[in-house]
VOPAGU-2260 file (C-alpha; in pm, 1 decimal, decimal comma):
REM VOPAGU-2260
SITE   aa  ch    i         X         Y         Z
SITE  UNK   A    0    1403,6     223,9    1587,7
SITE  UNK   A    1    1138,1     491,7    1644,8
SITE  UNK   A    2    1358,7     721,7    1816,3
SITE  UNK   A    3    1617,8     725,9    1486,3
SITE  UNK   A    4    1313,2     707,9    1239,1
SITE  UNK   A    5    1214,5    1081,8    1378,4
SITE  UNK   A    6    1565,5    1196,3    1388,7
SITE  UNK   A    7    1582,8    1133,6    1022,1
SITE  UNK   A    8    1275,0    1291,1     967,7
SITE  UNK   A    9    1379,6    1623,2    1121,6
SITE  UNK   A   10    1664,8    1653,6     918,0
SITE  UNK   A   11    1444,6    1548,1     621,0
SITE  UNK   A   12    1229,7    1882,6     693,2
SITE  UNK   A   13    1518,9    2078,7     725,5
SITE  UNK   A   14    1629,9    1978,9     411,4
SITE  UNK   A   15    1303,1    2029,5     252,2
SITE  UNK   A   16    1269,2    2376,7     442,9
SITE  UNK   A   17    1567,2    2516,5     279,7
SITE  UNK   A   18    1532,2    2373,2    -121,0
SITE  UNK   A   19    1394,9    2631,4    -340,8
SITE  UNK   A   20    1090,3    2455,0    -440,8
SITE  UNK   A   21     759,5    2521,7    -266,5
SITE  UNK   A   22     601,2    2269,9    -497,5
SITE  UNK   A   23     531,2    1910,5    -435,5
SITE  UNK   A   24     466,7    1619,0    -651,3
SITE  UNK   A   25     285,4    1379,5    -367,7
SITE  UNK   A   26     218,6    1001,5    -535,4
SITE  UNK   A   27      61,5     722,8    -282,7
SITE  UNK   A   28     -77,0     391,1    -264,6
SITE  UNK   A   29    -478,9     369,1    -384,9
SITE  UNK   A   30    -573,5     102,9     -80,3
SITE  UNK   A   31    -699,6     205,8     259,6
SITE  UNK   A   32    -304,5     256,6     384,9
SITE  UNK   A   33    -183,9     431,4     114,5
SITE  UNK   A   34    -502,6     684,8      73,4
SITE  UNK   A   35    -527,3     763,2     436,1
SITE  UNK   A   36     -93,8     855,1     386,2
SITE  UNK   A   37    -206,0    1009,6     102,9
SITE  UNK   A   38    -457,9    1247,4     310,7
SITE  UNK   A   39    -212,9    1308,9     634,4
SITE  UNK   A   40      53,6    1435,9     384,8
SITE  UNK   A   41    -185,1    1689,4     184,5
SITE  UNK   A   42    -308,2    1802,0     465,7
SITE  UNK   A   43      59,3    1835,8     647,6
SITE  UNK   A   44     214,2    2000,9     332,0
SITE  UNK   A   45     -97,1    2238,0     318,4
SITE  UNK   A   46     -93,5    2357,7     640,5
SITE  UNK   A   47     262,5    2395,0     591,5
SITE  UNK   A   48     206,9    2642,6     239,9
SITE  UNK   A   49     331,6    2420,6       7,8
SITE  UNK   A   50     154,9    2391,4    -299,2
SITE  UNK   A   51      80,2    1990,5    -391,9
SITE  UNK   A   52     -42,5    1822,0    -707,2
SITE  UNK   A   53    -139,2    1504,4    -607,1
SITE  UNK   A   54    -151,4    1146,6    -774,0
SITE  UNK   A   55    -275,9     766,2    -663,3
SITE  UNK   A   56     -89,6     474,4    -854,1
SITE  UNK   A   57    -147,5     143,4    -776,3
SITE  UNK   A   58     211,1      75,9    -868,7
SITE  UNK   A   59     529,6     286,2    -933,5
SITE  UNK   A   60     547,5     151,6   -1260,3
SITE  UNK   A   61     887,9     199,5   -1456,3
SITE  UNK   A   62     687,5     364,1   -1691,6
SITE  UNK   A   63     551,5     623,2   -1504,4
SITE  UNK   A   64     851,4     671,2   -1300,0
SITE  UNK   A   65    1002,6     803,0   -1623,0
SITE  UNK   A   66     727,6    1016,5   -1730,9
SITE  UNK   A   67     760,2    1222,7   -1325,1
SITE  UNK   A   68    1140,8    1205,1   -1342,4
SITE  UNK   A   69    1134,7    1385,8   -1683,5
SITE  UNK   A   70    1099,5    1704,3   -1501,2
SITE  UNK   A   71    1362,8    1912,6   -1261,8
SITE  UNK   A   72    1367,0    2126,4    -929,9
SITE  UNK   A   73    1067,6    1978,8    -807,1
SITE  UNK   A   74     977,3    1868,5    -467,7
SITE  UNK   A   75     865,0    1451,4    -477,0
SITE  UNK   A   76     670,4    1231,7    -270,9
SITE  UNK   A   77     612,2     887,5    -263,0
SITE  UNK   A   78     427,1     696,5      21,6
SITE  UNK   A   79     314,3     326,5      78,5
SITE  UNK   A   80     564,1     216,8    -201,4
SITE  UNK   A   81     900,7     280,1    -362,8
SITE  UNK   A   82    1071,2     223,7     -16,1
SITE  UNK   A   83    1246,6     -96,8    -178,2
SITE  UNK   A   84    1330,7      87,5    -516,5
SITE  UNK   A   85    1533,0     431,4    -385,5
SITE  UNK   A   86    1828,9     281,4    -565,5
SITE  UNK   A   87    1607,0     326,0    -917,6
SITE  UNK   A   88    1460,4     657,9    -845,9
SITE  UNK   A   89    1793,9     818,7    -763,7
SITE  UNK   A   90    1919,2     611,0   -1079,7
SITE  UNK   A   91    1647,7     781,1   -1272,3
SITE  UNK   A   92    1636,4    1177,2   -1091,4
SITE  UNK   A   93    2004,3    1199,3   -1141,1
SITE  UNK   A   94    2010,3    1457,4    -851,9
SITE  UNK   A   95    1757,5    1661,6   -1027,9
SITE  UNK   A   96    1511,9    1683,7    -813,4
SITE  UNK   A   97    1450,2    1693,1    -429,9
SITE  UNK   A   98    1274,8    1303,9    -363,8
SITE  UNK   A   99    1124,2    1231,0     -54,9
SITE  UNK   A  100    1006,0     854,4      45,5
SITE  UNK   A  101     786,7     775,8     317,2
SITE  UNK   A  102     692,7     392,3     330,4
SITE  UNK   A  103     680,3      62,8     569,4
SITE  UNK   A  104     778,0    -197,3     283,6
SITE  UNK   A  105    1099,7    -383,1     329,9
SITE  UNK   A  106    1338,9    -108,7     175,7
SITE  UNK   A  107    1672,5      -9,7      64,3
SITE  UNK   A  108    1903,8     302,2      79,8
SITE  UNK   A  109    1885,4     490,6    -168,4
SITE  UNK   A  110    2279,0     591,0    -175,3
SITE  UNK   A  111    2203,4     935,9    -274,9
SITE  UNK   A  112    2113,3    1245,6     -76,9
SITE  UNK   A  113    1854,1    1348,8    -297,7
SITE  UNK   A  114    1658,3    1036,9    -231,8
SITE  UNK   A  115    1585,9    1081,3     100,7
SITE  UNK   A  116    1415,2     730,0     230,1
SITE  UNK   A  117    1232,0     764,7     542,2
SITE  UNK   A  118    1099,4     347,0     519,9
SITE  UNK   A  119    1035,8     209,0     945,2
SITE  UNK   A  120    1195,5     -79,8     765,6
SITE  UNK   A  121    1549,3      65,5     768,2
SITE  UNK   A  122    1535,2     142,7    1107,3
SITE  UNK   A  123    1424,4    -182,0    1273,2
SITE  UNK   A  124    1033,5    -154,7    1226,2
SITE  UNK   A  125     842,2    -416,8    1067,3
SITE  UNK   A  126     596,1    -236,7     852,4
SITE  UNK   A  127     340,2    -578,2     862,8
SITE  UNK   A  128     355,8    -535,3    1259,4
SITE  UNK   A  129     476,1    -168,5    1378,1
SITE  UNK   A  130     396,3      46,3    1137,4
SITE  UNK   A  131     224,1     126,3     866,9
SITE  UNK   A  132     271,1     360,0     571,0
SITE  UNK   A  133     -29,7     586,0     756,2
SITE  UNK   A  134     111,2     601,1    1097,5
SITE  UNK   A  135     503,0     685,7     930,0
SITE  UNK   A  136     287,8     999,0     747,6
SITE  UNK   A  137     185,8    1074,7    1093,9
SITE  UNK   A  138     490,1    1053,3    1263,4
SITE  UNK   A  139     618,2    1291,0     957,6
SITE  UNK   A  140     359,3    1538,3     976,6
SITE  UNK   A  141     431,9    1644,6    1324,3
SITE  UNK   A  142     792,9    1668,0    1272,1
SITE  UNK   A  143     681,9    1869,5    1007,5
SITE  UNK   A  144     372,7    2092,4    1166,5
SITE  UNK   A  145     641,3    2126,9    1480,2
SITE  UNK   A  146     845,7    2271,3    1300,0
SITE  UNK   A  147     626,4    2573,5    1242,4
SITE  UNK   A  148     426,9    2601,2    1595,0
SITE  UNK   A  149     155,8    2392,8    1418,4
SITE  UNK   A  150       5,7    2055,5    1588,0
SITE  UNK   A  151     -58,3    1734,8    1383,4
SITE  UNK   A  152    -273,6    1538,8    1646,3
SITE  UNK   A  153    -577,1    1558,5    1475,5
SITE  UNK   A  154    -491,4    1350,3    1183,7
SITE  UNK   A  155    -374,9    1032,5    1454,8
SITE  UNK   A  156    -705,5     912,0    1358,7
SITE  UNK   A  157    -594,8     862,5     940,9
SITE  UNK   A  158    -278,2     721,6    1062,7
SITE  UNK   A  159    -457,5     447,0    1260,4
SITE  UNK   A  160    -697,8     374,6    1023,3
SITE  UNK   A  161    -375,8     305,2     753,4
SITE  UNK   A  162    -293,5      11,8     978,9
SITE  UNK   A  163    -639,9    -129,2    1026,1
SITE  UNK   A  164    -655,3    -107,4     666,2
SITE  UNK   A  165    -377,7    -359,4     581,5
SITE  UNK   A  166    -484,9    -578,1     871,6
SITE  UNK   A  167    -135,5    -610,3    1051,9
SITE  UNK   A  168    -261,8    -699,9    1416,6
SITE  UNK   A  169     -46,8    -874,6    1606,4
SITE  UNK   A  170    -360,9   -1095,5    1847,7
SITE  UNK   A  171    -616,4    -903,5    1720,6
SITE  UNK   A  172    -497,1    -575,2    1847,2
SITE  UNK   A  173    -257,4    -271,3    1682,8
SITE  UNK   A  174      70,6    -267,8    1815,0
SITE  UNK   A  175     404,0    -103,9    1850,4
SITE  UNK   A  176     382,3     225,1    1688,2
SITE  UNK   A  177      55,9     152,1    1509,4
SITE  UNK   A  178     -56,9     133,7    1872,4
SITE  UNK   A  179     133,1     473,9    1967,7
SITE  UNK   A  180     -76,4     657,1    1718,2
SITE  UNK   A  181    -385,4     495,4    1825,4
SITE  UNK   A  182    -370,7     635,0    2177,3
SITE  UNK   A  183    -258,1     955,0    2086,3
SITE  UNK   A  184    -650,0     969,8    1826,5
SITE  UNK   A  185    -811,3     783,4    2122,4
SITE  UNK   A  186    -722,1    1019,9    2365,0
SITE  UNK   A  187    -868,2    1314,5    2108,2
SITE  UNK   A  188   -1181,3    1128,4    2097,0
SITE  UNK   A  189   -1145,2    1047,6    1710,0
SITE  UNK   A  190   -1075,5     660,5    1771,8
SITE  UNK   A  191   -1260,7     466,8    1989,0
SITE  UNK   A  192   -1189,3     109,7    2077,0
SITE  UNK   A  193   -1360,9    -191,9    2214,6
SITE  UNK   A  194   -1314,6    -543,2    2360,6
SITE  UNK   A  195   -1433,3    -752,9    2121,0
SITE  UNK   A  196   -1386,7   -1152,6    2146,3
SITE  UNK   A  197   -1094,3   -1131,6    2270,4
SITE  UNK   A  198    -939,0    -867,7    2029,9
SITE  UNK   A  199   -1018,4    -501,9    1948,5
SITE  UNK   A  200   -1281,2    -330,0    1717,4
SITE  UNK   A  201   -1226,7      32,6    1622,3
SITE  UNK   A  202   -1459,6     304,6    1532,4
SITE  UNK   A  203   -1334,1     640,6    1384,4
SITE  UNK   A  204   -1476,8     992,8    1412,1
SITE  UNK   A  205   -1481,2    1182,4    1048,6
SITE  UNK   A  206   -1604,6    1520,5    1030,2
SITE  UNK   A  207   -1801,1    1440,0    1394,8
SITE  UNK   A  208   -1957,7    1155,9    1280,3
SITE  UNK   A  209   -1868,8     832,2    1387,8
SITE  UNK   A  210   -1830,3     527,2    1185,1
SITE  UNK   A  211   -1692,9     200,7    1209,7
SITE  UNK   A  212   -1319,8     187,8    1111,7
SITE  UNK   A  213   -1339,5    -173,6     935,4
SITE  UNK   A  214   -1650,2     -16,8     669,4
SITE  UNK   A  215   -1475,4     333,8     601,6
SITE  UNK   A  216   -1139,3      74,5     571,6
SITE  UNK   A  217   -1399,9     -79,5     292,4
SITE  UNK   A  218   -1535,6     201,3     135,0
SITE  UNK   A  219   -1167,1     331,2      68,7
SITE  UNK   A  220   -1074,7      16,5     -78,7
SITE  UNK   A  221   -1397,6      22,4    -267,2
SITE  UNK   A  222   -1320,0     401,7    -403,8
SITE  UNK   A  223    -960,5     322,8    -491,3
SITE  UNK   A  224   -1004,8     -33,7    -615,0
SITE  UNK   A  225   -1293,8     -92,0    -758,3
SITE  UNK   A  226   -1323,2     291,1    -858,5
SITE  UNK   A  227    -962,4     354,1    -963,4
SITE  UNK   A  228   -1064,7     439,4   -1309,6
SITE  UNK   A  229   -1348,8     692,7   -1192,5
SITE  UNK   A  230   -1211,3     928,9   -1022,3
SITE  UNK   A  231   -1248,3     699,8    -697,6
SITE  UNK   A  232    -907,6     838,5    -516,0
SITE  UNK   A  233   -1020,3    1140,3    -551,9
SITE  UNK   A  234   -1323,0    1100,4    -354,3
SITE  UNK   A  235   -1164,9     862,6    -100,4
SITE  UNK   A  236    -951,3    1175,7     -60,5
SITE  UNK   A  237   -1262,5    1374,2       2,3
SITE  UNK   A  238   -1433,2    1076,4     255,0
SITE  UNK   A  239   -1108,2    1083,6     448,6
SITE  UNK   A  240   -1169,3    1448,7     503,3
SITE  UNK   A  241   -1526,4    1463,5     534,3
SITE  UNK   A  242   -1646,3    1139,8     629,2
SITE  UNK   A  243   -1974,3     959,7     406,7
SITE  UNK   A  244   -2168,7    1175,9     237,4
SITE  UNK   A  245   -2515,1    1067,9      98,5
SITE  UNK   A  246   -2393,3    1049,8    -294,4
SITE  UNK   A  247   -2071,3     887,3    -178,9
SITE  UNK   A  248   -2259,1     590,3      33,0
SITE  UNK   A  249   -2476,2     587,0    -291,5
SITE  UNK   A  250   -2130,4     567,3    -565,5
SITE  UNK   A  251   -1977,8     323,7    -266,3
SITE  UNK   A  252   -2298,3      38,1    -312,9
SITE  UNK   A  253   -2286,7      79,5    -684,3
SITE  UNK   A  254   -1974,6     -29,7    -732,8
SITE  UNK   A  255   -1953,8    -297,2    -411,3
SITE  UNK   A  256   -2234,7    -458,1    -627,9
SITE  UNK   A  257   -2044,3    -445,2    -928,9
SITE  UNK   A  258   -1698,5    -569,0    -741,5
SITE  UNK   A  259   -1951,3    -833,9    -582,5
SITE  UNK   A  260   -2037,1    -936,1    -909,7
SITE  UNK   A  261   -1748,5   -1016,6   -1078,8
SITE  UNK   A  262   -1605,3   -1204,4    -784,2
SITE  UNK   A  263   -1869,9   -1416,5    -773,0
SITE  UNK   A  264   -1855,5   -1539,4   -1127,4
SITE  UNK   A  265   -1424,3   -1563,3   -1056,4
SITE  UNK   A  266   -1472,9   -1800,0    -779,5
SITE  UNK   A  267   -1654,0   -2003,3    -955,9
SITE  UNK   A  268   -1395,2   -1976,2   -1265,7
SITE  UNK   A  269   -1071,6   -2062,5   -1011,4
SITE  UNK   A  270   -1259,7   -2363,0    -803,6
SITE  UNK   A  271   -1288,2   -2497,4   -1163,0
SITE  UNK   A  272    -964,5   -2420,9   -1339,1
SITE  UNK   A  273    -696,4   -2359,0   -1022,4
SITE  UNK   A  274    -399,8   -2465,9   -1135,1
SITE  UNK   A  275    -110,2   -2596,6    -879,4
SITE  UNK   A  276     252,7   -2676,9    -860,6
SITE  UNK   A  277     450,9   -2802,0    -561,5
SITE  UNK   A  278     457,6   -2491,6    -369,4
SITE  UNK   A  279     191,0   -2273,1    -550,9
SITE  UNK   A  280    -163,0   -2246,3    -705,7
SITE  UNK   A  281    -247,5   -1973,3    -924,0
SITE  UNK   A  282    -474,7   -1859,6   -1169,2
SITE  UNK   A  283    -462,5   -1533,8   -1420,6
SITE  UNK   A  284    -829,9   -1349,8   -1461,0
SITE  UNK   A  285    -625,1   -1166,7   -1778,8
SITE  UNK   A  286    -892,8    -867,9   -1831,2
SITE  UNK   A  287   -1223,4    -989,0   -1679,1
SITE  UNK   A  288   -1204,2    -774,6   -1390,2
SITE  UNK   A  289   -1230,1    -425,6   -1597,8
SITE  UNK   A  290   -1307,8    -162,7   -1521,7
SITE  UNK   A  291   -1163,0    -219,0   -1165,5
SITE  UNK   A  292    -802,8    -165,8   -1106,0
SITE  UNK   A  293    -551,6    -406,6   -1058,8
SITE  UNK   A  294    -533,6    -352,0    -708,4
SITE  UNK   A  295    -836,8    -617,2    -720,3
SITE  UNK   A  296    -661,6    -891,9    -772,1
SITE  UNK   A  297    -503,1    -917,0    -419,8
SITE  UNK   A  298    -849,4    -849,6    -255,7
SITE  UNK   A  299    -976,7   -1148,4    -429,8
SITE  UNK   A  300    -685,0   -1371,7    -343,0
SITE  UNK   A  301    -761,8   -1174,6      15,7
SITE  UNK   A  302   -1116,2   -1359,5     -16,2
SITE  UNK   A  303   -1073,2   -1705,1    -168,1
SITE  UNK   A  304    -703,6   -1771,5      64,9
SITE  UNK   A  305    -862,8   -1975,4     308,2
SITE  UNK   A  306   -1213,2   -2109,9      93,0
SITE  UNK   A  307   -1260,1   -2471,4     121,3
SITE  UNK   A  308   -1156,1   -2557,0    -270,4
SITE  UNK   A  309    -792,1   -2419,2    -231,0
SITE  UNK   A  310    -492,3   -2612,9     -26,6
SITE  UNK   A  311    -414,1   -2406,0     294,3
SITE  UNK   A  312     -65,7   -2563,5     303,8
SITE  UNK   A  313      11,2   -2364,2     -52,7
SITE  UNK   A  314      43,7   -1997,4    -181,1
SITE  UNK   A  315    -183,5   -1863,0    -353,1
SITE  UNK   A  316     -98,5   -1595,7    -655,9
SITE  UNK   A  317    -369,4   -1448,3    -862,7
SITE  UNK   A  318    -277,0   -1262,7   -1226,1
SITE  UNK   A  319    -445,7    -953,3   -1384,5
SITE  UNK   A  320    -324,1    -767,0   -1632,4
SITE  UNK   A  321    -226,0    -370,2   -1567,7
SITE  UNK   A  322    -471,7    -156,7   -1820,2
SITE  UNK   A  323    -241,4      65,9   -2050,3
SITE  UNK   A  324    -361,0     360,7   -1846,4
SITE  UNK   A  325    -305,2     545,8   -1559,8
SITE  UNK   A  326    -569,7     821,4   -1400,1
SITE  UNK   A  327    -369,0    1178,2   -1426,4
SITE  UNK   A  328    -132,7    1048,4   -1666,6
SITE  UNK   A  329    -282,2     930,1   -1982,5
SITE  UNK   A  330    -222,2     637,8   -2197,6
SITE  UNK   A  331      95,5     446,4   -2096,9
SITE  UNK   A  332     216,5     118,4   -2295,0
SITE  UNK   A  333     256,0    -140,2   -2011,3
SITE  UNK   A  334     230,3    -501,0   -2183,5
SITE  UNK   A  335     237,1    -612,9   -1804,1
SITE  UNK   A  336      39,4    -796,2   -1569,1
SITE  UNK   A  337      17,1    -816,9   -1226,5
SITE  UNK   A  338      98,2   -1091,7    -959,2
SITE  UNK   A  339     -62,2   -1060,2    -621,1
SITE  UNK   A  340       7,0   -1350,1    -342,7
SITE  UNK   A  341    -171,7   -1382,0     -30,1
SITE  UNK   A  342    -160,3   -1707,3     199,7
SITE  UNK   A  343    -389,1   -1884,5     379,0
SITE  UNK   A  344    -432,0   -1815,2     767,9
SITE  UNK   A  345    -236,9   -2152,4     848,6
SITE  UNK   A  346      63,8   -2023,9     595,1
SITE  UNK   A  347      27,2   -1712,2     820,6
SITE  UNK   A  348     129,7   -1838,2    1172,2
SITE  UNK   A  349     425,0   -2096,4     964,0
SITE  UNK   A  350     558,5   -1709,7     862,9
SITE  UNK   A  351     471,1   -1572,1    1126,6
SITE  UNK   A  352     693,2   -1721,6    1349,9
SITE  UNK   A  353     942,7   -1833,7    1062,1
SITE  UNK   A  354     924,1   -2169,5    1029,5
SITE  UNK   A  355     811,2   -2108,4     642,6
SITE  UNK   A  356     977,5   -1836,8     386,6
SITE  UNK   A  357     747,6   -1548,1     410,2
SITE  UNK   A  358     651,2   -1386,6      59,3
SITE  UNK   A  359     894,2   -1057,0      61,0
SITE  UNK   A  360    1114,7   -1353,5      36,4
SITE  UNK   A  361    1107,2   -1520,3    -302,2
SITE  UNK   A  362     842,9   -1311,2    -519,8
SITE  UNK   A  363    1100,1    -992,3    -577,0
SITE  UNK   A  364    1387,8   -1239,4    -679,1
SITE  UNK   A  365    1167,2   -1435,6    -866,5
SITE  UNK   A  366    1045,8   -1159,9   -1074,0
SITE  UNK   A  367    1367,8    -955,5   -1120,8
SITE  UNK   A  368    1552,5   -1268,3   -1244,3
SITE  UNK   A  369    1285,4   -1267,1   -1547,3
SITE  UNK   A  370    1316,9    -919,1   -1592,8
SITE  UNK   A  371    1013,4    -801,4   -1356,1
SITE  UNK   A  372     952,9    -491,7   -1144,2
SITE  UNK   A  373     890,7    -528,9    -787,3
SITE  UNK   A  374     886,7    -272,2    -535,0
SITE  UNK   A  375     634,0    -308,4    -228,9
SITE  UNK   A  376     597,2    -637,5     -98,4
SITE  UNK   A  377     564,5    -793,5     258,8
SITE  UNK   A  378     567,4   -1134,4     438,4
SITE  UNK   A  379     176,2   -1187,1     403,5
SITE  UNK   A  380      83,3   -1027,1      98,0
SITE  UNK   A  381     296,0    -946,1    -214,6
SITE  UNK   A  382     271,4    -807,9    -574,4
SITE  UNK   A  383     529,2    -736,8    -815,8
SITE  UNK   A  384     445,0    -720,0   -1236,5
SITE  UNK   A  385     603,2    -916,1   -1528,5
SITE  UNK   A  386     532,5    -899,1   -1875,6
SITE  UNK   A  387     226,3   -1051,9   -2050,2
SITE  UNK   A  388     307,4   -1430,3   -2142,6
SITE  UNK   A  389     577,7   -1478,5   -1860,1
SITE  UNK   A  390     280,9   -1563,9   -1561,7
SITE  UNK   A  391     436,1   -1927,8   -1608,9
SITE  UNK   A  392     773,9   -1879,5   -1630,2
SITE  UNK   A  393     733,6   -1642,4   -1325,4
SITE  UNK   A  394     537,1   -1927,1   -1126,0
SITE  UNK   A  395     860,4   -2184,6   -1239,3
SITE  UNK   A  396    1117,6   -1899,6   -1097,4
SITE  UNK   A  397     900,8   -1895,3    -774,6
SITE  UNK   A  398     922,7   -2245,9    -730,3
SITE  UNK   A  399    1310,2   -2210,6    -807,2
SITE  UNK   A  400    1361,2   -1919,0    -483,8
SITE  UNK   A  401    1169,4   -2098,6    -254,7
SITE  UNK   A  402    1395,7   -2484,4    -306,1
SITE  UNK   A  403    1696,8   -2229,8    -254,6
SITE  UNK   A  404    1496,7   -2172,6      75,8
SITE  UNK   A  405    1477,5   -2473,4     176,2
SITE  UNK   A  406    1106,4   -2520,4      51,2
SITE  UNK   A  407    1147,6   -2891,4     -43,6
């Protein structure tokens, strides 16, 4: 469990301490989780005098994956993603360079000690309970920091605010290392927590102000979402660091009204032309959420999963399709669109406690017997990309995993 995760960990910095490199390569998530990892890690690697170029993706697309493992005797990061796909990126860095995965996603080995896969999920942690991507950067960075005489405590408060982000509470409240984390950024005064209803509300101290965790948990998703193609990472980067400044709460509205916008007019769109099989409904907004990224589509379906026009007792699975572009890279020929499935909140306890197939389940088979990508998925929430035209075949293979489950 926790105790093997760090053990693994120290010899990953000893490894990393001794390659020849003293550049990294860091890529991570563009949601709340993954931009918070993103942060702890820069800051970790920094402090440590490594020099890092840094990149958000909202996918490790095949693509790009190609395009970073073009190059050689490099140092390379991934975090909140590519835990399930070591076996590919040791496939495709052919022992070329040094790669270094730090994730919560259900996961594989990579079978190759160049790929060095530091996932909670392959040693006994559920990453939609104990840990998140955020709090396994932590844990990381003060292996790391220790093993210079430096001290990581002051970035507990990022790694909690990873897990508030993707909204794993277990009864309202963070929990097994999650909860570590917390109490170690409580007890520095840069978390506080309340009894609220029964559960727990957080509020998070950034640059000595004090804010409440669920809006800064917004106004990341809102920079890396919504903002994905305007240089929004970057200055989620810069708000994890420096809390809300004045032009940033101003950038933040403007494009929560535009985001607000175009949801509105989709809702009304999918009440209208849901479609539904035995198992699913799903609809495909195609392009009509640009310029946002395609990380939008699962905050919709994170919206509409439990509105009064959709059936609770079946998933839900929302297309877009993935602009031929990624920030930092260029122009990149994808021809793909995205899947994201969410469930309703009565779908959530059936999972929960396993008395229905959880999403990590059936959407990666699904996809990869049609030819798909799928990396990062979990129980509750899920995404994975197939190529434009197959969002109905996909939807049939779906329907195929889940009677091989027992989904009759």
């Amino acid at each position: 469990m926790k105790n093997e995760l760090i053990t693994a960990m120290h010899d990953a910095v000893h490894i990393i301490e001794k390659y020849p490199s003293k550049k990294i390569d860091l890529f991570h998530h563009n949601d709340t989780d993954g931009l918070t990892s993103g942060t702890i890690l820069l800051d970790a690697f920094n402090k440590a005098e490594y020099e890092v170029s840094r990149f958000s993706l909202e996918k490790p697309y095949p693509q790009v994956l190609e395009k970073i493992f073009s190059k050689s005797g490099k140092i390379i990061v991934f975090t909140d993603f590519a835990g399930k796909i070591a076996p590919i990126i040791a496939r495709l860095n052919k022992g070329r360079n040094l790669v270094l995965i730090i994730d919560h996603h259900p996961a594989e080995e990579s079978g190759d000690i160049n790929v060095i896969n530091l996932d909670g999920d392959l040693f006994g942690l559920k990453g939609d309970r104990d840990i998140s991507a955020s709090a396994t950067c932590f844990l990381f960075a003060q292996v790391l920091l220790g093993s210079i005489g430096k001290d990581a405590d002051l970035l507990s408060h990022l790694g909690t605010l990873g897990a508030i982000g993707d909204g794993f509470l277990v009864n309202g409240r963070l929990s097994g290392v999650n909860r570590e984390v917390m109490k170690i950024a409580e007890n520095h005064r840069i978390i506080r927590v309340i009894e609220n209803a029964g559960a727990e509300e957080y509020f998070i101290t950034l640059n000595e102000v004090e804010y409440p965790a669920a809006d800064i948990c917004i106004a990341l998703d809102t920079l890396g979402g919504v903002g994905y193609y305007q240089n929004g990472t970057a200055l989620a980067i810069e708000l994890c660091q420096k809390g809300i400044t004045p032009s940033l709460e101003m950038l933040i509205n403007e494009l929560n009204i535009k985001k607000d916008d175009i949801f509105a007019s989709e809702i009304e769109s999918t009440r209208k032309n849901i479609k539904t099989t035995e198992h699913l409904q799903w609809f495909n907004v195609q392009e009509r959420f640009l310029p946002m990224g395609v990380k939008m589509i699962g905050v919709f379906c994170n919206i509409i999963k439990d509105m009064d026009f959709l059936d609770k007792t079946k998933y839900l699975a929302g297309f877009q399709t993935v602009p031929n572009e990624v920030p930092g890279f260029g122009q990149i020929e994808f021809n793909s669109t995205k899947i994201s499935m969410r469930v309703s909140n009565f779908l959530t306890d059936k999972i929960r406690n396993e008395s229905a197939p959880g999403l990590s389940s059936f959407l990666p088979p699904a996809t990869l017997n049609i030819g798909g990508f799928a990396d990062a998925c979990h129980g509750l929430s899920a995404a994975t990309t197939v190529k434009i035209g197959q969002e109905e075949d996909l939807i049939l293979e779906i329907e195929k995993e889940l009677v091989k489950l027992g989904r009759n």
